[in-house]
N, C-alpha and C positions, 0 to 999 in steps of 0.2 A: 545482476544481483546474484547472489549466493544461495545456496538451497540450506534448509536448514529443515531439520523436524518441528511437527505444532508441538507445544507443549500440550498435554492431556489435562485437559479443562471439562472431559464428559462429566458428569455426575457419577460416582462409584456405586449407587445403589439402581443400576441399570435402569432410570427413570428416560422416560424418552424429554428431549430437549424441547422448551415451550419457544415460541416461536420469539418471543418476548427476550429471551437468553441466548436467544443465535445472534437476532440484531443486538444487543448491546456486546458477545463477543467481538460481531461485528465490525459494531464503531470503534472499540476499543483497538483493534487489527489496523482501520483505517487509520486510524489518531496515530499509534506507532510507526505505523508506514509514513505518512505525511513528514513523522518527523525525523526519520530517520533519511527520508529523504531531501529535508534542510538541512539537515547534517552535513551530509555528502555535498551538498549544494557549494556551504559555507568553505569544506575541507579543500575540493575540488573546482576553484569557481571558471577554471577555464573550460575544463569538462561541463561543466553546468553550464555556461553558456552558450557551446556546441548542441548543448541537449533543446536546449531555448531556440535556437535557430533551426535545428532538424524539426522541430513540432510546427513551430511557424511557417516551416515549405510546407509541410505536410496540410497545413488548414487551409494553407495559401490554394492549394492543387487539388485539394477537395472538393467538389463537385456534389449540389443539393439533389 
């Protein structure tokens, strides 16, 4: 994946961030990533499937 700058979500009146505002950043971050990365999935589905198959050795070979 690509790099890209955060967009500036601080508060401008230098308030420090309530804990409440970071997780809902947070999930918001997640929710986009999740679907961006259906995205890709849909775009690319051979890649997607190679990716499904690399994570599956991987839990396969993993060790409790």
């Amino acid at each position: 994946m690509g790099w890209w700058p955060m967009p500036d979500t601080q508060p401008s009146d230098d308030a420090p961030e309530t804990a409440a505002q970071r997780r809902a950043r947070r999930a918001q971050f997640l929710r986009d990533l999740m679907e961006a990365r259906e995205l890709r999935d849909r775009v690319q589905p051979r890649r997607a499937r190679a990716a499904r198959m690399r994570q599956q050795m991987r839990m396969r070979t993993f060790r409790w």
